[in-house]
Backbone of each chain as nested JSON, in Angstrom:
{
  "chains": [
    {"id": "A", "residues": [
      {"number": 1, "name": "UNK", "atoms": {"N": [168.752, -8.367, 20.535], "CA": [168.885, -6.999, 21.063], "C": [169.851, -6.984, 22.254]}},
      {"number": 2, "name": "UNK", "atoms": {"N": [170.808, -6.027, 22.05], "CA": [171.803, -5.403, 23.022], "C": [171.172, -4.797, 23.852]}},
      {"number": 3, "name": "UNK", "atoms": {"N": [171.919, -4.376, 25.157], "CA": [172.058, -2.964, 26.279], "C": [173.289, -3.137, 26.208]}},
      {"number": 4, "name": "UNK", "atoms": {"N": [173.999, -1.91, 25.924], "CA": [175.572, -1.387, 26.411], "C": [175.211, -0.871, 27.446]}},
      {"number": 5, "name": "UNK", "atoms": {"N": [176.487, -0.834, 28.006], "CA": [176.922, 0.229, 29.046], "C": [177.822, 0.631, 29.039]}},
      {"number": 6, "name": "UNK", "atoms": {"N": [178.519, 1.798, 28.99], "CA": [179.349, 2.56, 28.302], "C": [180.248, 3.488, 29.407]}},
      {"number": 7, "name": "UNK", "atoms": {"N": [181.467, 3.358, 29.693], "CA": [182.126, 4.63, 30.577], "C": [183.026, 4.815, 29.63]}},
      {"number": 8, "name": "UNK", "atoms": {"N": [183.137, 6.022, 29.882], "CA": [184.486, 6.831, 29.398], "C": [185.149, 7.831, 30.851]}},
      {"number": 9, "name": "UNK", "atoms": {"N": [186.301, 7.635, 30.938], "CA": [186.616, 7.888, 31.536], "C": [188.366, 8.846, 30.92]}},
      {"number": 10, "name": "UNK", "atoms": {"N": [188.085, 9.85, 32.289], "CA": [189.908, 10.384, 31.194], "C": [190.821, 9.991, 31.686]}},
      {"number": 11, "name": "UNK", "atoms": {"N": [191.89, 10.291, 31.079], "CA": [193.424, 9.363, 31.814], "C": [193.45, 9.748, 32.919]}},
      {"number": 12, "name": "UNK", "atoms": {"N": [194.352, 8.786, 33.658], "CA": [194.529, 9.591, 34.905], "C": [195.553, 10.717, 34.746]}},
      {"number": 13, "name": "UNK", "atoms": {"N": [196.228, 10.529, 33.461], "CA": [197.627, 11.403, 33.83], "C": [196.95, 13.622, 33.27]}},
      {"number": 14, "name": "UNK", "atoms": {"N": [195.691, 13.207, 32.8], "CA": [195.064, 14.177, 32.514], "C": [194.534, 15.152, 33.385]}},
      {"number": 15, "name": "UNK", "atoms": {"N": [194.546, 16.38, 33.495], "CA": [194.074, 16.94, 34.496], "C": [192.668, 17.493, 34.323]}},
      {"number": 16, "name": "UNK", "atoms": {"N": [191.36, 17.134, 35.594], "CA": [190.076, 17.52, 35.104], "C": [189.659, 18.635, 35.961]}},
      {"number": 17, "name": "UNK", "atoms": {"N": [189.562, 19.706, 35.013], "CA": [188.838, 21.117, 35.607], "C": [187.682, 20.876, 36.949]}},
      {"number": 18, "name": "UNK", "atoms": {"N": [186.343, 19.968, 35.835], "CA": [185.389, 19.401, 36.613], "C": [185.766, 19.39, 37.438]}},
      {"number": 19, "name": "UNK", "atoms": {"N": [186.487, 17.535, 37.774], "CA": [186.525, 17.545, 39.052], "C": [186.859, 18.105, 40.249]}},
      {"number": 20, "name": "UNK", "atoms": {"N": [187.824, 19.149, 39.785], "CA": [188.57, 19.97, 40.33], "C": [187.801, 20.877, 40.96]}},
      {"number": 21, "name": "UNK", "atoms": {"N": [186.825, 21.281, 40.613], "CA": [185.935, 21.936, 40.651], "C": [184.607, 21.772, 41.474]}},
      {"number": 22, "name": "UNK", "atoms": {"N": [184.149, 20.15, 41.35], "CA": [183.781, 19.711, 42.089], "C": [184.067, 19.813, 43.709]}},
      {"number": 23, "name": "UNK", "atoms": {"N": [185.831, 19.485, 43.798], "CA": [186.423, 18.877, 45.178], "C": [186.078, 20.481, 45.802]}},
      {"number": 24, "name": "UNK", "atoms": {"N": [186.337, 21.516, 45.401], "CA": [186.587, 23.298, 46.103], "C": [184.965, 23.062, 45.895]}},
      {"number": 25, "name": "UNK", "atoms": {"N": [183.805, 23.058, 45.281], "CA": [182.292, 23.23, 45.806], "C": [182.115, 22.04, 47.248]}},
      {"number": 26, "name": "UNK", "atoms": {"N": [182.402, 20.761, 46.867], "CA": [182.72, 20.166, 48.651], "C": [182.869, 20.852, 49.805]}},
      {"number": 27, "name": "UNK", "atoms": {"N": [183.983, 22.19, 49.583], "CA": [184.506, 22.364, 50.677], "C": [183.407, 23.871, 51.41]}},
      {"number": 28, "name": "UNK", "atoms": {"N": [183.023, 23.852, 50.258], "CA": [181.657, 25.188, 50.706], "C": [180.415, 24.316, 51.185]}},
      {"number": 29, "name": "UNK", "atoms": {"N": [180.728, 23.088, 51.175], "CA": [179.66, 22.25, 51.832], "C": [179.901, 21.759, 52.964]}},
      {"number": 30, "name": "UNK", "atoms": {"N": [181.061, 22.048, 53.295], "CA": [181.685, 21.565, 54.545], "C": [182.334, 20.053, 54.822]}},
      {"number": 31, "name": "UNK", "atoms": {"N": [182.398, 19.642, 53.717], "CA": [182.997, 18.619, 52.967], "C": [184.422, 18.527, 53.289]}},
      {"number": 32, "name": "UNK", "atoms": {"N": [185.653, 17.794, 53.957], "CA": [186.887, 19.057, 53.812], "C": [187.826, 17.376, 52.868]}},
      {"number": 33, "name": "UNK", "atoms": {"N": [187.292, 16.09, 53.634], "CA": [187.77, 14.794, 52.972], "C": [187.628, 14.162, 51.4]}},
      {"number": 34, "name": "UNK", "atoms": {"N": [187.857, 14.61, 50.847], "CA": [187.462, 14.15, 49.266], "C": [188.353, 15.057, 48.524]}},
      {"number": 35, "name": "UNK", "atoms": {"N": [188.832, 14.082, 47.747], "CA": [190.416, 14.191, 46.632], "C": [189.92, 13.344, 45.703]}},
      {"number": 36, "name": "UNK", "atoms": {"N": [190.914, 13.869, 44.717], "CA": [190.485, 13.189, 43.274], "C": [189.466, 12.916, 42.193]}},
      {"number": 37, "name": "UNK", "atoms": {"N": [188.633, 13.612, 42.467], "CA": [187.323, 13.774, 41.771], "C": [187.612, 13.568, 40.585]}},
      {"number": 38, "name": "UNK", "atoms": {"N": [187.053, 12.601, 39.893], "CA": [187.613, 12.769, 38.249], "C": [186.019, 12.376, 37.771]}},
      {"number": 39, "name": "UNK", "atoms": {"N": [185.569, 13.6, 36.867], "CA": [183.804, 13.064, 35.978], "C": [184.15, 12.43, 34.824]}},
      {"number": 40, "name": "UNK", "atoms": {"N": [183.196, 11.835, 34.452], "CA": [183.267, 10.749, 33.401], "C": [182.427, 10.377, 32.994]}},
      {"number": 41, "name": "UNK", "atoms": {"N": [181.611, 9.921, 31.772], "CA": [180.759, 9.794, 31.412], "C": [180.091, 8.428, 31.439]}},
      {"number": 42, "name": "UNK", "atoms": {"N": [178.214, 8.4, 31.656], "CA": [178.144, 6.473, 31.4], "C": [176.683, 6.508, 30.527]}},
      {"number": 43, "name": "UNK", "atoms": {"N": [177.312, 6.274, 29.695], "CA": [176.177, 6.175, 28.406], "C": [175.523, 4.543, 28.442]}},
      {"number": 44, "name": "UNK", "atoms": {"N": [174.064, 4.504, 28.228], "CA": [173.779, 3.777, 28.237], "C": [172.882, 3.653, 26.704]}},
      {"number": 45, "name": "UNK", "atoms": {"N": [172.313, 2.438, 25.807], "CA": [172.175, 2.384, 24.703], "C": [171.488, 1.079, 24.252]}},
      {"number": 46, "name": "UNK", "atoms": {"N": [170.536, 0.373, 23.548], "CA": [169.931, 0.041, 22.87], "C": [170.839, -0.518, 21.921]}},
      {"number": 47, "name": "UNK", "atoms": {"N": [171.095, -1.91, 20.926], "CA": [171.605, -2.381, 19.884], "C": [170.595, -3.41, 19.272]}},
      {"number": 48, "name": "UNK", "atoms": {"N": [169.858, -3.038, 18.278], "CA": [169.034, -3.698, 17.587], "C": [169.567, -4.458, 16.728]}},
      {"number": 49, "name": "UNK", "atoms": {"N": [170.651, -5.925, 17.181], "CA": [171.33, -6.78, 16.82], "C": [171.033, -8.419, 17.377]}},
      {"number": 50, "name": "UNK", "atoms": {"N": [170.922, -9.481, 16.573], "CA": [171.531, -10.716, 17.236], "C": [172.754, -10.968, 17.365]}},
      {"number": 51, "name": "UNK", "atoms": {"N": [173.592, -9.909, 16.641], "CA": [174.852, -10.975, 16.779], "C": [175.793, -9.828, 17.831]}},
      {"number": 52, "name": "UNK", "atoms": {"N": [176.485, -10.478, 18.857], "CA": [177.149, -9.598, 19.334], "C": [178.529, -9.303, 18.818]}},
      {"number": 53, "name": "UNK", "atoms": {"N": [179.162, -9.874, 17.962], "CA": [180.136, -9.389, 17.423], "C": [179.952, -8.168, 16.91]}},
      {"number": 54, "name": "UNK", "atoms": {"N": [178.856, -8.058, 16.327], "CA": [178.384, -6.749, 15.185], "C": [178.355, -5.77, 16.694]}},
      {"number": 55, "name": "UNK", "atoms": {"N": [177.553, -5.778, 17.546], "CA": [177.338, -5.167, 18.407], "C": [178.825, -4.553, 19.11]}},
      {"number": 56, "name": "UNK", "atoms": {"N": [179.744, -5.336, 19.149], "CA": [180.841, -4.783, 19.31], "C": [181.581, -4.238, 18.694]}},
      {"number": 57, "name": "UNK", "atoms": {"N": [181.331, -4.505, 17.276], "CA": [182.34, -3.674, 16.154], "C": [181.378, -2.194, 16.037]}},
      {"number": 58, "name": "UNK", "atoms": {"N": [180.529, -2.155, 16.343], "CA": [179.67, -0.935, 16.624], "C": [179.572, -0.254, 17.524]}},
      {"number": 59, "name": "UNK", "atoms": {"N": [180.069, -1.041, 18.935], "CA": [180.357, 0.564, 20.074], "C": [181.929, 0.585, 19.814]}},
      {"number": 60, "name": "UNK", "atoms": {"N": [182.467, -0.214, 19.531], "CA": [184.081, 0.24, 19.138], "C": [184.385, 1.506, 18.625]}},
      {"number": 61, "name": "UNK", "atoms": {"N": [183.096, 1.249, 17.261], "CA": [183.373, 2.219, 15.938], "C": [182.471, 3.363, 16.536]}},
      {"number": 62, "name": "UNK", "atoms": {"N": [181.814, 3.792, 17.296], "CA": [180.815, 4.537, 17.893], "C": [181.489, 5.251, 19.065]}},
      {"number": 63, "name": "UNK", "atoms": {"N": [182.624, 4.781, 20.046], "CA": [183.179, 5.271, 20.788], "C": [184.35, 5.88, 20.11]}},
      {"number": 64, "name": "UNK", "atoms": {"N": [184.944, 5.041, 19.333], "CA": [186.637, 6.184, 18.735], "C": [185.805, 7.339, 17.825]}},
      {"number": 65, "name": "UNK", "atoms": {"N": [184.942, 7.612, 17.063], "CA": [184.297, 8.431, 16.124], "C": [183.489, 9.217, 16.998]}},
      {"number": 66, "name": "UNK", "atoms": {"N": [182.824, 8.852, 17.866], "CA": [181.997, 9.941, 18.263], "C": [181.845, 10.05, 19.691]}},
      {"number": 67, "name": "UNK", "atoms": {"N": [181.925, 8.89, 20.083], "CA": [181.772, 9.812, 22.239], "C": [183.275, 9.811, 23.018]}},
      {"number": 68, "name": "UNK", "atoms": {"N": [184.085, 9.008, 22.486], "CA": [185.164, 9.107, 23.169], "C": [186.348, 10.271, 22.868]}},
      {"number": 69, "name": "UNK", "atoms": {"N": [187.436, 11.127, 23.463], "CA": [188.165, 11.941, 22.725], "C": [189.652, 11.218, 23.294]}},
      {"number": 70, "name": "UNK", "atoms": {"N": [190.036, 10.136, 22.123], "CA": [190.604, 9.273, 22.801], "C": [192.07, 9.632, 22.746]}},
      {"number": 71, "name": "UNK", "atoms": {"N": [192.509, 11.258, 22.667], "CA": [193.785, 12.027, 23.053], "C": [193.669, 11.96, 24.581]}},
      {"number": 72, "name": "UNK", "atoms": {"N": [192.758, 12.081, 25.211], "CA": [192.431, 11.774, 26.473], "C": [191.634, 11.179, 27.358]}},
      {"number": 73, "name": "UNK", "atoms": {"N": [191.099, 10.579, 26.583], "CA": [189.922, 9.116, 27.272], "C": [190.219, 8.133, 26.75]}},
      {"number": 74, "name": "UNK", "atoms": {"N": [189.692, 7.25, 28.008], "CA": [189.662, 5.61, 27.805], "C": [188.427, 5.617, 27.898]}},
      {"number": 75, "name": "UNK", "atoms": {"N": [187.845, 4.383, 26.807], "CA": [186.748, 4.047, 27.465], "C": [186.361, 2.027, 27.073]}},
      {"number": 76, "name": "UNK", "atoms": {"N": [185.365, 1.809, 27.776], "CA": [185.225, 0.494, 28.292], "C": [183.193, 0.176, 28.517]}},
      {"number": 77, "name": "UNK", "atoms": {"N": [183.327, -0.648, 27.783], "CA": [181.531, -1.198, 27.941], "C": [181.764, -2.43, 28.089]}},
      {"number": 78, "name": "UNK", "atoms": {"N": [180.592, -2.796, 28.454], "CA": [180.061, -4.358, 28.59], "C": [178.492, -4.452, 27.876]}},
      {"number": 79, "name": "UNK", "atoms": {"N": [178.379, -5.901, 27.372], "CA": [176.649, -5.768, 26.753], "C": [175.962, -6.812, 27.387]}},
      {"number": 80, "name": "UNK", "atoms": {"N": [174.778, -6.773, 27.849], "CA": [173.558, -7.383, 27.959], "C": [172.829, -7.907, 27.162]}},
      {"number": 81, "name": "UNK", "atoms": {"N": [172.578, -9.078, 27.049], "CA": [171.509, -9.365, 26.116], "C": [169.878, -9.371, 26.498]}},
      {"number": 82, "name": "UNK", "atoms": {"N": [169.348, -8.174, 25.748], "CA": [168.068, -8.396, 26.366], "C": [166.597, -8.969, 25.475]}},
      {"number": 83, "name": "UNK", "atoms": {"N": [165.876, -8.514, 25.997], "CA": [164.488, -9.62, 25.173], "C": [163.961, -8.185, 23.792]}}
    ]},
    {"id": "B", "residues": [
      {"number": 1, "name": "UNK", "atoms": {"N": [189.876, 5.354, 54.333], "CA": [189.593, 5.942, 53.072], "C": [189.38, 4.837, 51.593]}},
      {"number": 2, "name": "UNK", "atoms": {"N": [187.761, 5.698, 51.46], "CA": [187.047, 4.827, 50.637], "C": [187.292, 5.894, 49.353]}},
      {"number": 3, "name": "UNK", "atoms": {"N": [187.168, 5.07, 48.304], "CA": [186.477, 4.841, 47.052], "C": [185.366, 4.947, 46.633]}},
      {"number": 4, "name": "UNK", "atoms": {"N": [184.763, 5.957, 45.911], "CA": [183.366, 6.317, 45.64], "C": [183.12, 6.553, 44.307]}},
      {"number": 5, "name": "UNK", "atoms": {"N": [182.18, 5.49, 43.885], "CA": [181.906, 5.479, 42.593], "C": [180.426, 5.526, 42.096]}},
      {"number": 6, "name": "UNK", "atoms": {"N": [180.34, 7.013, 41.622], "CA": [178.735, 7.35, 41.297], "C": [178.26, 7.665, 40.151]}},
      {"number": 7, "name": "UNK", "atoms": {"N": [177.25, 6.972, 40.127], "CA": [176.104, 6.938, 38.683], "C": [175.442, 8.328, 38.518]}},
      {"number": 8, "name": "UNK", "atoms": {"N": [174.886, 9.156, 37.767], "CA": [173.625, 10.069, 37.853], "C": [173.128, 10.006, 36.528]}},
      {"number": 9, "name": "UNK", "atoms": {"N": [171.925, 9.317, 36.581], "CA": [171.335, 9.601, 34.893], "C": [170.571, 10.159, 35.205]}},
      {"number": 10, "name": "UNK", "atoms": {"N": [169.605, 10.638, 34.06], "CA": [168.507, 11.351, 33.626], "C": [167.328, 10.453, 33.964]}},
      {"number": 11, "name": "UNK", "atoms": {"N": [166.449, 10.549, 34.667], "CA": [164.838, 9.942, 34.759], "C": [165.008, 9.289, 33.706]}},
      {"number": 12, "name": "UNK", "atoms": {"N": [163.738, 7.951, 33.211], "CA": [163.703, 7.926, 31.904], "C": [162.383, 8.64, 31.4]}},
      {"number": 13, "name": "UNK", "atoms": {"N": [161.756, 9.204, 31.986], "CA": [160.688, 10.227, 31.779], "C": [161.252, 11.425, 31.516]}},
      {"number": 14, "name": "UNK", "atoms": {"N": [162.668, 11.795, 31.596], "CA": [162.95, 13.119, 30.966], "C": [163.71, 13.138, 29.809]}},
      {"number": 15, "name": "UNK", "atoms": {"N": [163.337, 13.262, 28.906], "CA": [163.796, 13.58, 27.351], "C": [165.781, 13.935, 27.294]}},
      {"number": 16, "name": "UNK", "atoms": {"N": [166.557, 13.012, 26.796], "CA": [167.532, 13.438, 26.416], "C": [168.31, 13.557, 25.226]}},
      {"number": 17, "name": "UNK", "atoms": {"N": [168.441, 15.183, 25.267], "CA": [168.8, 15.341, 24.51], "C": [170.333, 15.52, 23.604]}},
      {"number": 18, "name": "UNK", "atoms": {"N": [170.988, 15.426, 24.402], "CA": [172.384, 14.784, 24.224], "C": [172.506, 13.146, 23.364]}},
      {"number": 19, "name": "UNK", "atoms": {"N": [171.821, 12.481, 24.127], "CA": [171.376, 11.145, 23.502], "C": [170.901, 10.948, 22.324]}},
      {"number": 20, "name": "UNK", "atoms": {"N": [169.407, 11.873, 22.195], "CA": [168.728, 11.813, 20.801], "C": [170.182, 12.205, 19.899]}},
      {"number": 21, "name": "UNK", "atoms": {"N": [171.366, 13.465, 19.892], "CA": [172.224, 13.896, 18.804], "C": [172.812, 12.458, 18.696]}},
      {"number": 22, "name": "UNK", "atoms": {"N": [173.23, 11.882, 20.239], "CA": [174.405, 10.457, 19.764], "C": [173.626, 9.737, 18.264]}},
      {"number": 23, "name": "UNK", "atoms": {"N": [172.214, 9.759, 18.734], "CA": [171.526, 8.534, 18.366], "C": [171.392, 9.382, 17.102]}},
      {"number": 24, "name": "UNK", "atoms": {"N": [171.393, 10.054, 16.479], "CA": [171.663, 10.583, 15.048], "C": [173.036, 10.647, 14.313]}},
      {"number": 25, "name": "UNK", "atoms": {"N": [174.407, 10.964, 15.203], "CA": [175.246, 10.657, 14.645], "C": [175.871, 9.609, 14.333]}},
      {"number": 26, "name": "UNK", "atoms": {"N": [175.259, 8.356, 15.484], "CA": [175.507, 7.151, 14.619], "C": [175.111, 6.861, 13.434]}},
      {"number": 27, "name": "UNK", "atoms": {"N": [173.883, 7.404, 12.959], "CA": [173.586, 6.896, 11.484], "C": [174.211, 7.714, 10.528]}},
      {"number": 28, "name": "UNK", "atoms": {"N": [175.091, 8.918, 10.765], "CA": [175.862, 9.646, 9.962], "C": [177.316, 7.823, 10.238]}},
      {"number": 29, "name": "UNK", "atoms": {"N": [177.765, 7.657, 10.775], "CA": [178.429, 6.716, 11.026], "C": [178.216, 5.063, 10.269]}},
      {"number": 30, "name": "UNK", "atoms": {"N": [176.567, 5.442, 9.178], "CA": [175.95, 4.137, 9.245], "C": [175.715, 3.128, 9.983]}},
      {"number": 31, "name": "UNK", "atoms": {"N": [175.767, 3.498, 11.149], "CA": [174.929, 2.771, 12.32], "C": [173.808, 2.93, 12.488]}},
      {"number": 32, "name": "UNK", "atoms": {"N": [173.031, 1.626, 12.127], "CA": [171.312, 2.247, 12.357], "C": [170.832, 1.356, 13.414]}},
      {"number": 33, "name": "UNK", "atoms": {"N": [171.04, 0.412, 14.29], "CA": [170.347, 0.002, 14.909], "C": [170.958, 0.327, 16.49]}},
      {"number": 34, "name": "UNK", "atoms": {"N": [170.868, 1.749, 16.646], "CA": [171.062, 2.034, 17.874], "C": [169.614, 2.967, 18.253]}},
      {"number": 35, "name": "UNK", "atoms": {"N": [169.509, 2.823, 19.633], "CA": [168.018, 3.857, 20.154], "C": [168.011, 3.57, 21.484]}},
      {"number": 36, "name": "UNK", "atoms": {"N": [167.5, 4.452, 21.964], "CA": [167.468, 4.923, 23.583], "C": [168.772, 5.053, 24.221]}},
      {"number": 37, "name": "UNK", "atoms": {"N": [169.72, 6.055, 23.53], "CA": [170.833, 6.391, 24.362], "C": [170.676, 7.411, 24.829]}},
      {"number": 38, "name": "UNK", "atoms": {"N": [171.086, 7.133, 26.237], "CA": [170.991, 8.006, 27.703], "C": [172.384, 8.138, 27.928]}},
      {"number": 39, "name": "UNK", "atoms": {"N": [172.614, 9.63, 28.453], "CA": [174.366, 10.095, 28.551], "C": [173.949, 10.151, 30.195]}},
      {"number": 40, "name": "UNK", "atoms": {"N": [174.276, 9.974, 31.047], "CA": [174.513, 10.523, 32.436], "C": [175.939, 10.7, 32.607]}},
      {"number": 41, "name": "UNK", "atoms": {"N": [176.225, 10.892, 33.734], "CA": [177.475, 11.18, 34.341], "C": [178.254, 9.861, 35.576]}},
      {"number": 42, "name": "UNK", "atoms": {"N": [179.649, 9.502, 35.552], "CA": [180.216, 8.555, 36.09], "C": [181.451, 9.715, 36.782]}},
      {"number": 43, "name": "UNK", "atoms": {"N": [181.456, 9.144, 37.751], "CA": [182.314, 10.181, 39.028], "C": [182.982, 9.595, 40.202]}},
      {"number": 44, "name": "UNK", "atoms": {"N": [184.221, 9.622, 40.053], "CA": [185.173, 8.634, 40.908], "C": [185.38, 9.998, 41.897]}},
      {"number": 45, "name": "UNK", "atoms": {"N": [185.869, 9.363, 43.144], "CA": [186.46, 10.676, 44.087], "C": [186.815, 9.61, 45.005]}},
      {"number": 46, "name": "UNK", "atoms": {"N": [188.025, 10.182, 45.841], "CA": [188.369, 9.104, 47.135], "C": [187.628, 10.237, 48.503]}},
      {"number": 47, "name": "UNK", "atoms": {"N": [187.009, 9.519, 49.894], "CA": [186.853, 10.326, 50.485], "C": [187.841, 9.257, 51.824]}},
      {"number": 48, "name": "UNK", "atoms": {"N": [188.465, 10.986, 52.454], "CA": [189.628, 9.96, 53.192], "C": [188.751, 10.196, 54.634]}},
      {"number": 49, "name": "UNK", "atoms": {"N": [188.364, 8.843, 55.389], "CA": [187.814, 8.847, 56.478], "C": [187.624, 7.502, 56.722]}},
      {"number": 50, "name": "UNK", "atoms": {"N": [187.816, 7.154, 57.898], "CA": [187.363, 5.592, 58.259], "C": [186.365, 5.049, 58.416]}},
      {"number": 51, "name": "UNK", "atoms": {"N": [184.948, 6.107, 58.787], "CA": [183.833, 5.652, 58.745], "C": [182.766, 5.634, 57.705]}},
      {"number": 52, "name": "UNK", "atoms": {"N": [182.485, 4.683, 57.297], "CA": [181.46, 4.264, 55.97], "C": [180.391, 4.514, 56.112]}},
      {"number": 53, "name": "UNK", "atoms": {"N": [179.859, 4.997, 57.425], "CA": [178.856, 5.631, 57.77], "C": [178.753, 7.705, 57.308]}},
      {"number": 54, "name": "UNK", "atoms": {"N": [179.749, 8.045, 57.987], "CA": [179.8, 9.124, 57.688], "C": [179.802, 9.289, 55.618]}},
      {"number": 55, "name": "UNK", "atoms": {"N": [181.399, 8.459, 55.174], "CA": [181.387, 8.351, 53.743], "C": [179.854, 8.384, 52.949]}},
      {"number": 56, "name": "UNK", "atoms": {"N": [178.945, 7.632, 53.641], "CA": [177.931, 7.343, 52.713], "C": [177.265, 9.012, 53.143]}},
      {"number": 57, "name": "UNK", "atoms": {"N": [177.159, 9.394, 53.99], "CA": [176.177, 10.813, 54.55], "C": [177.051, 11.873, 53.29]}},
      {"number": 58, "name": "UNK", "atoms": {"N": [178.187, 11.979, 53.479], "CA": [178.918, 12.8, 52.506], "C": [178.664, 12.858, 51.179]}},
      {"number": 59, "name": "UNK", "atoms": {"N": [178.339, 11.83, 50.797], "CA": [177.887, 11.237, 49.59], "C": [176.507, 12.004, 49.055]}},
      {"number": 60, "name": "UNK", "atoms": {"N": [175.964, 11.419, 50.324], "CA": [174.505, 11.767, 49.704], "C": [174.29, 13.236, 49.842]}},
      {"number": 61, "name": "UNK", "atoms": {"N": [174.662, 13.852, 50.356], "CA": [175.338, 14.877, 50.446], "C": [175.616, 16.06, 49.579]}},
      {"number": 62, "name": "UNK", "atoms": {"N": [176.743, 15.473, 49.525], "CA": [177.638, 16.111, 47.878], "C": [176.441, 15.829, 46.315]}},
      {"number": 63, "name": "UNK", "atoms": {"N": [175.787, 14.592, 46.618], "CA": [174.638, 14.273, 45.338], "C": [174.084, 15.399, 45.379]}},
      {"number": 64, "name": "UNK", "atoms": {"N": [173.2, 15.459, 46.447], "CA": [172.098, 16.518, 46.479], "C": [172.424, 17.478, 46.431]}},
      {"number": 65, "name": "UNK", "atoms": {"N": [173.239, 18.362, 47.033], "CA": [173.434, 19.501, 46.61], "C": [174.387, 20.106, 45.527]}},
      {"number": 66, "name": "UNK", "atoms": {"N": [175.099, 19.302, 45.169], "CA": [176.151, 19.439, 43.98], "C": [176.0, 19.028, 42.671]}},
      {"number": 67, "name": "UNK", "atoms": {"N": [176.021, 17.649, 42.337], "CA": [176.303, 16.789, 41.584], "C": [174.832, 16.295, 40.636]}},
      {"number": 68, "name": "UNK", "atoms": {"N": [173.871, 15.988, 41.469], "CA": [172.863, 15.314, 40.496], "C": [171.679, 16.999, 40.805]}},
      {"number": 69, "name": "UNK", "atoms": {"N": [170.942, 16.814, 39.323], "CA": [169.594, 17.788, 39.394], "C": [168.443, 16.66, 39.956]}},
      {"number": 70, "name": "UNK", "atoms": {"N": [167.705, 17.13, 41.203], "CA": [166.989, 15.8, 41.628], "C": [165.665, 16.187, 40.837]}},
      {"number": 71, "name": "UNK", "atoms": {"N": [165.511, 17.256, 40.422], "CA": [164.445, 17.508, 39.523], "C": [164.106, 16.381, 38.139]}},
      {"number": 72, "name": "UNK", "atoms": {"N": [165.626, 16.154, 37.852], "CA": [165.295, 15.091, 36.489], "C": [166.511, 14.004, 36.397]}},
      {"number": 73, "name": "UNK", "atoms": {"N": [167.088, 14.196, 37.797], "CA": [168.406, 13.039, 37.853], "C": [167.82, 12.19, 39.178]}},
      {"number": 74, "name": "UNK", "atoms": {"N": [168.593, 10.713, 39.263], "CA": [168.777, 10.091, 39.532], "C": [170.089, 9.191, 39.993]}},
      {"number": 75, "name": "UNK", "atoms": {"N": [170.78, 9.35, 41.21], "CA": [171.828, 9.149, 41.603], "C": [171.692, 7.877, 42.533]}},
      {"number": 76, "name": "UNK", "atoms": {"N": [173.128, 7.218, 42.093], "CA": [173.275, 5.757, 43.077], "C": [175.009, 5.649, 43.355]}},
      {"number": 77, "name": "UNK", "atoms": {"N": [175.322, 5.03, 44.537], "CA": [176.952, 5.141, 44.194], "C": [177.082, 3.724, 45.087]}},
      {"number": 78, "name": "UNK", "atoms": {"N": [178.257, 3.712, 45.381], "CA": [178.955, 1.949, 45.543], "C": [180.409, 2.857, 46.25]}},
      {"number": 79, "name": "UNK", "atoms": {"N": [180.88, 2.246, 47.231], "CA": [182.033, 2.585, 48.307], "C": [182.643, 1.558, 48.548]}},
      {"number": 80, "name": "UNK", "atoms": {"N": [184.233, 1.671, 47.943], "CA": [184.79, 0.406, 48.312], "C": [186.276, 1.239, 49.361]}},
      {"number": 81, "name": "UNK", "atoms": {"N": [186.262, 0.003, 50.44], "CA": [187.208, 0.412, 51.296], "C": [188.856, 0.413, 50.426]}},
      {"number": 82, "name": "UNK", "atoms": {"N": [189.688, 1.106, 50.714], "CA": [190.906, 1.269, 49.784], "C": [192.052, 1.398, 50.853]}},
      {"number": 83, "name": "UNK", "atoms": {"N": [193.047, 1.466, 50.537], "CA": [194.238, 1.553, 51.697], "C": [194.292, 3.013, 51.59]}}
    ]}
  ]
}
């Protein structure tokens, strides 16, 4: 058995509403130092596998098909092996 | 000016449901040995100030009133000094 951990993150050359959005609610907080806000996602997950190869050909195939939108995200995991 | 890099998941006592869809469309994917995927949120921002004291107050800060629901989230972040 796996644990992923999962970010996706968007390009940098992409522009994010969110964060954008984020940095101007800061400033109604009185916040005035903080730039660049970029959100991103961190999925975390379960792999009912011994082998970690499989485990990797499975968040590969799991991130380009379904959580990543990889016209504008990168994304990047690491796995754990747990009991 | 630091580097701020923050976690916010979901309790694991609160039901997600974003997760439960992942964890169904993998098996549209024929992936079946995935379970307990949790989506939270990953959030880069630079805050420009020299003190890591203040950085961290801002932080916690911006969590609480912005960023995480403390009702069913859970927030942690990590500050690295940057040029």
């Amino acid at each position: 058995m796996y644990k992923a951990t999962i970010i996706i993150k968007r390009r940098k050359s992409i522009l994010d509403p969110q964060g954008k959005a984020v940095e101007q609610g800061s400033k109604l907080l009185k916040i005035d130092d903080i730039s660049e806000v970029r959100i991103g996602k961190f999925i975390e997950l379960n792999i009912d596998t011994s082998s970690r190869e499989k485990a990797n050909e499975e968040l590969d195939k799991l991130c380009n098909k379904l959580l990543a939108n990889l016209n504008i995200e990168d994304y990047s995991f690491t796995l754990e092996e747990i009991k």
